[in-house]
N, CA, C and O of each residue as an XYZ file, in Angstrom:
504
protein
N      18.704   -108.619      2.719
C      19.742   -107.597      2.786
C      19.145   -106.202      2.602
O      19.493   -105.338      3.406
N      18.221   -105.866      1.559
C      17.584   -104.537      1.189
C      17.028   -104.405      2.555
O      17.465   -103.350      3.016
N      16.227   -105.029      3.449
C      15.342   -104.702      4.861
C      16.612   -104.012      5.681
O      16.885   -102.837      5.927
N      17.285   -105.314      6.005
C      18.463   -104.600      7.066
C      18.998   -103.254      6.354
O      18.796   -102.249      7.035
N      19.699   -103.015      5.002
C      19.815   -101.879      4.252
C      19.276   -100.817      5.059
O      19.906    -99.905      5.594
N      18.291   -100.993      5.082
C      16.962    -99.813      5.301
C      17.027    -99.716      6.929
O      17.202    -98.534      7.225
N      16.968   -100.322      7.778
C      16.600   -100.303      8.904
C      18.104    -99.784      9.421
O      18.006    -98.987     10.354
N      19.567   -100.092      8.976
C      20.230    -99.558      9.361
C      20.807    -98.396      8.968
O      21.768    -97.873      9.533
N      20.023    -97.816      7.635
C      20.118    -96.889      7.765
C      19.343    -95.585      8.175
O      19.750    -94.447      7.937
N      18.036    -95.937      8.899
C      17.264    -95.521      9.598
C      17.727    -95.159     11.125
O      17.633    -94.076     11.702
N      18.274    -96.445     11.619
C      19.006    -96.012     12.882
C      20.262    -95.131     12.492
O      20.385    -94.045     13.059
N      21.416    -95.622     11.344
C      22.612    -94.044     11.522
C      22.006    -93.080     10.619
O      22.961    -92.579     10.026
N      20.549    -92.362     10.044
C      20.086    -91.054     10.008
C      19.754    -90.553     11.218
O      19.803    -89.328     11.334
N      19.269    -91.524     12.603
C      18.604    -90.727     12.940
C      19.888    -90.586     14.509
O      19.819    -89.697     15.357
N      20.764    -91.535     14.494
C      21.531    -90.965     15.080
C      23.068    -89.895     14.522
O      24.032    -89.533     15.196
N      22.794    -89.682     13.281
C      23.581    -88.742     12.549
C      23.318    -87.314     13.357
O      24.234    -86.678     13.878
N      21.332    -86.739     13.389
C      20.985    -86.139     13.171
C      21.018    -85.782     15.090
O      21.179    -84.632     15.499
N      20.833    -87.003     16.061
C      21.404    -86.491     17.397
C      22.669    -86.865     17.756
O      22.929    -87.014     18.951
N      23.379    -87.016     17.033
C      25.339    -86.853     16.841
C      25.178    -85.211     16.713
O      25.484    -84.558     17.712
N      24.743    -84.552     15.607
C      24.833    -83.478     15.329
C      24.486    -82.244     16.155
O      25.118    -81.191     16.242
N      23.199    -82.646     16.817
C      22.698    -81.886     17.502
C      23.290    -81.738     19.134
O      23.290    -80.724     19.832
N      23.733    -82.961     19.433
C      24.744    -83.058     20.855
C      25.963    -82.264     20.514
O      26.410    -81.493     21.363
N      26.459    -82.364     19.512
C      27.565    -81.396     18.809
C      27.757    -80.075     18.694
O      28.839    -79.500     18.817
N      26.232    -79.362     18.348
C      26.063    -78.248     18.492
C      25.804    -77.335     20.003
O      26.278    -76.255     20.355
N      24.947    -78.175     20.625
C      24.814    -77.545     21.839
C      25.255    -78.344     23.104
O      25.175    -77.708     24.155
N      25.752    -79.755     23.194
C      26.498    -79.844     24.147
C      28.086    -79.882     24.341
O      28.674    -79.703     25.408
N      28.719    -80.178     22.971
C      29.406    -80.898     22.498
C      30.570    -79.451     23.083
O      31.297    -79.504     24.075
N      30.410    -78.087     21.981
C      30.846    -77.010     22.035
C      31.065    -76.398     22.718
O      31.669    -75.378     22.386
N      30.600    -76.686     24.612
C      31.194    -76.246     25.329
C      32.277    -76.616     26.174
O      33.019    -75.967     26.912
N      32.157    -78.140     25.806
C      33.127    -78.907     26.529
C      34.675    -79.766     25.788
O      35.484    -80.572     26.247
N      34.533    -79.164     24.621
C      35.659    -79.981     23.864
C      36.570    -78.699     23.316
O      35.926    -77.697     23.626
N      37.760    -78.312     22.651
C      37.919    -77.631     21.948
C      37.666    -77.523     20.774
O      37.114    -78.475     20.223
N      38.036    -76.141     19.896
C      37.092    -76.297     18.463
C      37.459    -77.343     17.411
O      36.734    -77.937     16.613
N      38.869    -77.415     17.638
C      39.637    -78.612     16.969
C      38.905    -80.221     16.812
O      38.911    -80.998     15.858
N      38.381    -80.315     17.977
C      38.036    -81.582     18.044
C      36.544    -81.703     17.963
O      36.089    -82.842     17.855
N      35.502    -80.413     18.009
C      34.582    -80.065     17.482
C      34.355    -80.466     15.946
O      33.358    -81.000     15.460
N      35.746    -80.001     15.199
C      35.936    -79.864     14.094
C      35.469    -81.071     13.645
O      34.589    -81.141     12.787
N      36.262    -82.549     14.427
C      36.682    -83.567     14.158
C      34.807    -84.136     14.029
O      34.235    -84.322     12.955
N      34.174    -84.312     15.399
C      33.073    -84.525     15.166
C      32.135    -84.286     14.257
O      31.506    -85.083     13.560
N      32.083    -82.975     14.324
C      31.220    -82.453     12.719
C      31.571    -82.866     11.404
O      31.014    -82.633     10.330
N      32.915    -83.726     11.763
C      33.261    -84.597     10.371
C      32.940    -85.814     10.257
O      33.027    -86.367      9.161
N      32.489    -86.498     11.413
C      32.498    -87.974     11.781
C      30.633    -87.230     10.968
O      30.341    -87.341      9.777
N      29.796    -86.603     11.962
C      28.985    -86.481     11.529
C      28.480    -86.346     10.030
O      27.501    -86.940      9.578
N      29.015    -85.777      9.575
C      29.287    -85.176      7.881
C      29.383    -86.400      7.204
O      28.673    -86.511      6.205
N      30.099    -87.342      7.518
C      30.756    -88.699      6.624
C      29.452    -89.807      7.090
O      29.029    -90.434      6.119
N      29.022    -90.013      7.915
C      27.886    -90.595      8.559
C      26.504    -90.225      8.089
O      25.696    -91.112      7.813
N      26.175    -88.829      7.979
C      25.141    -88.701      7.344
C      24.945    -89.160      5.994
O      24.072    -89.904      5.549
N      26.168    -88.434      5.263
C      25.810    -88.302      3.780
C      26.266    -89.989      3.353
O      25.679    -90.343      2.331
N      26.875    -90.700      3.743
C      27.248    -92.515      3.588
C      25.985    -93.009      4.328
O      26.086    -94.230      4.209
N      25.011    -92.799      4.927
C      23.677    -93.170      5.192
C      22.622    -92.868      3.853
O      21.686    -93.501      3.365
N      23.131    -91.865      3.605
C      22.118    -91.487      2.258
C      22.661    -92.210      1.114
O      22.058    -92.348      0.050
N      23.748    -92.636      1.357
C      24.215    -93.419      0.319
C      23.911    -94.836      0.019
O      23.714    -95.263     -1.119
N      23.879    -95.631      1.240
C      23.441    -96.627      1.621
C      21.604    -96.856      0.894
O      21.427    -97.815      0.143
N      20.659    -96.110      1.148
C      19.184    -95.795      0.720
C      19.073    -95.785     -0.379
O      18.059    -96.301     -0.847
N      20.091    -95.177     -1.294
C      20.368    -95.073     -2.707
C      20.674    -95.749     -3.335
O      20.480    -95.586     -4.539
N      21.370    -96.959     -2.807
C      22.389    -97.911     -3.507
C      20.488    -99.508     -2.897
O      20.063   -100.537     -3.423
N      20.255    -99.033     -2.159
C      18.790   -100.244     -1.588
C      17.703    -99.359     -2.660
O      16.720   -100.037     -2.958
N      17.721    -98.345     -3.109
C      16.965    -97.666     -3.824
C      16.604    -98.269     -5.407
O      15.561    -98.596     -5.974
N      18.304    -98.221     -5.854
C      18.341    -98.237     -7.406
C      18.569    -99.594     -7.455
O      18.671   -100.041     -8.597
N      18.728   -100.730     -6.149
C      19.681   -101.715     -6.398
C      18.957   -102.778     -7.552
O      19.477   -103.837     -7.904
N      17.677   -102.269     -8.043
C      17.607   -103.326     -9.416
C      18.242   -102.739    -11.072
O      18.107   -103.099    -12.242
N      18.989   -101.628    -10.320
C      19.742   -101.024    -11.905
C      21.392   -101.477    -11.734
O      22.070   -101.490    -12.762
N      21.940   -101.795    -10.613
C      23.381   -102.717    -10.086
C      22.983   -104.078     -9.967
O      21.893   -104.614     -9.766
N      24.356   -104.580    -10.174
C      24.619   -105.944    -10.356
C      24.555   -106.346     -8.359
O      25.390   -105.997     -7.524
N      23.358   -107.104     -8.142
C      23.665   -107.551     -6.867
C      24.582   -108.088     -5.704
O      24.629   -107.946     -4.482
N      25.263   -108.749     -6.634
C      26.894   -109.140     -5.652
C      27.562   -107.379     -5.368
O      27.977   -107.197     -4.224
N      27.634   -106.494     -6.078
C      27.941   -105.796     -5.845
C      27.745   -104.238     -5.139
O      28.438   -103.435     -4.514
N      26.053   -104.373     -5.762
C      25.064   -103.270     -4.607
C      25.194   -103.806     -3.159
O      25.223   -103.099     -2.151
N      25.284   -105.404     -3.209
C      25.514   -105.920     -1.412
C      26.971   -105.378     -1.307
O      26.950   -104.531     -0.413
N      28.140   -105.481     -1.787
C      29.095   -105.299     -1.213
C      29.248   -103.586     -0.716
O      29.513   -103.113      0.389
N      28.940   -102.875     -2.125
C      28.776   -101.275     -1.662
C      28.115   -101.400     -0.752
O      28.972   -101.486      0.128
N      26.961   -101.498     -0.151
C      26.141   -100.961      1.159
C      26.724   -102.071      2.602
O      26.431   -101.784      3.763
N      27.282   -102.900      2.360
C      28.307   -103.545      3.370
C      29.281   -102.924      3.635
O      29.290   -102.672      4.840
N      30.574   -102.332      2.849
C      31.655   -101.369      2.385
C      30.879    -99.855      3.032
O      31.583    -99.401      3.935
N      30.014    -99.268      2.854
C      29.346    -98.130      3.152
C      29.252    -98.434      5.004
O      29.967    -98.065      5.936
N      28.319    -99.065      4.945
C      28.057    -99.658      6.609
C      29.520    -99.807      7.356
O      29.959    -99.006      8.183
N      30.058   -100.773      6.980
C      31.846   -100.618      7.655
C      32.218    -99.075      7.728
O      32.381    -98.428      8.762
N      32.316    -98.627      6.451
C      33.027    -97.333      6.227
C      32.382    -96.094      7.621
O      32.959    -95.166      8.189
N      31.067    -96.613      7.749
C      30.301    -95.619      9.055
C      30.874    -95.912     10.271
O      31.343    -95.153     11.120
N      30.751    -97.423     10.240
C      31.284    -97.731     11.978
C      32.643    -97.480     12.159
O      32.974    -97.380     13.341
N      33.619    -97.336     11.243
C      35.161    -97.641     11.600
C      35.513    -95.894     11.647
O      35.928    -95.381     12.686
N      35.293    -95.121     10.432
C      35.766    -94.131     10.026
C      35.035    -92.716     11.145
O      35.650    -91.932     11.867
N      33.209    -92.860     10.840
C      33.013    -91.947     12.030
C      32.976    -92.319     13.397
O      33.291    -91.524     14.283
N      32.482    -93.880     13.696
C      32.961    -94.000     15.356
C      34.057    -93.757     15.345
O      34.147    -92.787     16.097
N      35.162    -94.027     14.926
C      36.233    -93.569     15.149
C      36.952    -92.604     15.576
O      37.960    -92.550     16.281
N      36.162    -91.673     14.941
C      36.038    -90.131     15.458
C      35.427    -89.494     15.880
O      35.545    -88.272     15.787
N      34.371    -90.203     16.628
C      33.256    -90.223     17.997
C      34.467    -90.575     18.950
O      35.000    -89.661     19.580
N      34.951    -91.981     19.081
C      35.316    -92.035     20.113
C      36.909    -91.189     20.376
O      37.572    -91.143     21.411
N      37.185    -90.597     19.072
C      38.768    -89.876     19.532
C      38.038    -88.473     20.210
O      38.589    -87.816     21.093
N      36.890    -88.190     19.714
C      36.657    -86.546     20.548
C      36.136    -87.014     21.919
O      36.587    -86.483     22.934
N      35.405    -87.778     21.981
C      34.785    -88.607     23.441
C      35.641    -89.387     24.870
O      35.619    -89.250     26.093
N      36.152    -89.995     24.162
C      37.420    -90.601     24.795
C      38.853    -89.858     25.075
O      39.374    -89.785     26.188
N      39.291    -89.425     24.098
C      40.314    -88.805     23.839
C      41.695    -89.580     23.406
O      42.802    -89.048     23.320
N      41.432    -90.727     23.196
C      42.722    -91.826     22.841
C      42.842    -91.698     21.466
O      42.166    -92.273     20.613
N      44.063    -90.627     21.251
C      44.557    -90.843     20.179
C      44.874    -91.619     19.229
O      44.530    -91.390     18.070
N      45.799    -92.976     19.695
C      45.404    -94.582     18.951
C      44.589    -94.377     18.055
O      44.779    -94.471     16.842
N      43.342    -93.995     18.786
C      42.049    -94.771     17.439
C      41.674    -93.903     16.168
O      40.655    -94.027     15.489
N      42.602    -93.092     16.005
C      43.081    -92.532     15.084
C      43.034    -93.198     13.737
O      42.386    -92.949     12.720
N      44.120    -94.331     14.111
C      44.960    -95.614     13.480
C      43.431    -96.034     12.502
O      43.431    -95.674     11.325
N      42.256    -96.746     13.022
C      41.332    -97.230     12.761
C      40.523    -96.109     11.588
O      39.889    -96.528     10.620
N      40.695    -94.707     11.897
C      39.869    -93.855     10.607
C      39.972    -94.020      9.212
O      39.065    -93.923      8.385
N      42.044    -94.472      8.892
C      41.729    -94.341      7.828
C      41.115    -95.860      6.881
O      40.740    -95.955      5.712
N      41.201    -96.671      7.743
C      40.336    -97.880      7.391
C      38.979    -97.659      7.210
O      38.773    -98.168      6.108
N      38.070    -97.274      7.559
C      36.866    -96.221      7.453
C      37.043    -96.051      6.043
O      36.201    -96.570      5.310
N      37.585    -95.687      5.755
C      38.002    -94.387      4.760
C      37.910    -94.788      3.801
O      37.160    -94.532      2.860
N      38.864    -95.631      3.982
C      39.309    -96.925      2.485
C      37.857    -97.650      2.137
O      37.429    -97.852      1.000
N      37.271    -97.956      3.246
C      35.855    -98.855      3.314
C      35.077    -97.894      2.409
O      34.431    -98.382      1.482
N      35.084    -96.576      2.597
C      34.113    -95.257      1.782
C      34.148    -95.507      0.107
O      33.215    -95.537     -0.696
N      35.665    -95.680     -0.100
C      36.226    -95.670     -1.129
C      35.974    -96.710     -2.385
O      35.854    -96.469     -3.586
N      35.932    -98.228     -1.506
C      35.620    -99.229     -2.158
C      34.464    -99.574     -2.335
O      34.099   -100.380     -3.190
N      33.602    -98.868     -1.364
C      32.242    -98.838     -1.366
C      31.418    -98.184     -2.484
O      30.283    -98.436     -2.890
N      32.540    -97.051     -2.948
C      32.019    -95.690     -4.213
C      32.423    -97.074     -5.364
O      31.594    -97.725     -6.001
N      33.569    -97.211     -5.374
C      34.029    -98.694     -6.276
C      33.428    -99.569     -6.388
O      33.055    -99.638     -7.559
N      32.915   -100.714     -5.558
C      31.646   -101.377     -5.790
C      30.244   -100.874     -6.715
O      29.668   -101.362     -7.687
N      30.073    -99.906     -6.054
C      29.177    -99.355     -6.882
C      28.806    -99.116     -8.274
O      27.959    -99.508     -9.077
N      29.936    -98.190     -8.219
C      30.576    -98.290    -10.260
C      31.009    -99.250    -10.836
O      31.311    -99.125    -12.023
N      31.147   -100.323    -10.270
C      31.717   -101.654    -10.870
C      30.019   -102.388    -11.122
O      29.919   -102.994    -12.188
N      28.888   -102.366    -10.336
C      28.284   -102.753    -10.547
C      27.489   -102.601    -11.111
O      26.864   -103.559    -11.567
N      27.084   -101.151    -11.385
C      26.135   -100.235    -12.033
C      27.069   -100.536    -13.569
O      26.671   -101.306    -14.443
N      28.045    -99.940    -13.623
C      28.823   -100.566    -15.164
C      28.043   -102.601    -15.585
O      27.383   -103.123    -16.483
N      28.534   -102.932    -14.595
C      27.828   -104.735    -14.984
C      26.411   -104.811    -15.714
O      25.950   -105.736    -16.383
N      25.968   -103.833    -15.461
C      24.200   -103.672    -15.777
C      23.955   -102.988    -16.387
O      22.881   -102.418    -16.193
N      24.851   -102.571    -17.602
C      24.784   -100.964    -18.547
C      23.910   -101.850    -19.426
O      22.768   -101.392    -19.458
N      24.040   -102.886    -20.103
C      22.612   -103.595    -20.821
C      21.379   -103.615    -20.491
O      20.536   -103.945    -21.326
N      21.017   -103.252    -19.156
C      19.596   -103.409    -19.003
C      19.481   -102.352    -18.656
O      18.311   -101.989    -18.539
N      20.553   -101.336    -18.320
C      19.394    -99.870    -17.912
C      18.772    -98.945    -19.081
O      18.028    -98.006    -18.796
């Protein structure tokens, strides 16, 4: 689990970082700023939940393992649902998939929760 950890979050840094950059200079001439907006958020939530992911494969011998796996599973969901999501509403333009962000979201959430649930499990040995 720590390998894949790592390797997937190697692939969404480094497509965070050309999400971002298609955003800036291709993205901006062809979308409005509104939905500009939207991207640079998908991006924003994608980067920094990638760094989160590294962190949680980082410290994961100071968390309780059932639960460092579930945070960086919960984190990983939270990337594909919440910022594709809002890749494909500025890309596509189908509103619908809207519906799917705030599931993302929730995934972010329980993922921060996992975390603290597990790091608390292991307050004896740190």
């Amino acid at each position: 689990m720590l390998r894949f950890s790592i390797i997937f979050a190697a692939i969404s840094g480094f497509l965070s970082v050309a999400f971002g950059a298609f955003g800036a200079h291709a993205l901006k001439t062809i979308v409005q700023p509104e939905q500009l907006s939207v991207w640079n958020t998908a991006v924003f939530y994608q980067l920094s939940h990638t760094l989160a992911i590294l962190a949680v494969a980082a410290l994961s011998s100071f968390i309780c393992t059932k639960w460092a796996k579930r945070s960086i599973v919960l984190f990983m969901l939270g990337i594909l649902l919440f910022s594709g999501s809002l890749y494909a509403l500025v890309l596509v333009g189908i509103g619908k998939l809207g519906i799917i962000t705030p599931i993302g979201g929730t995934c972010f959430l329980l993922a921060w929760l996992s975390l603290g649930i597990g790091a608390w499990g292991k307050r004896k040995q740190l």
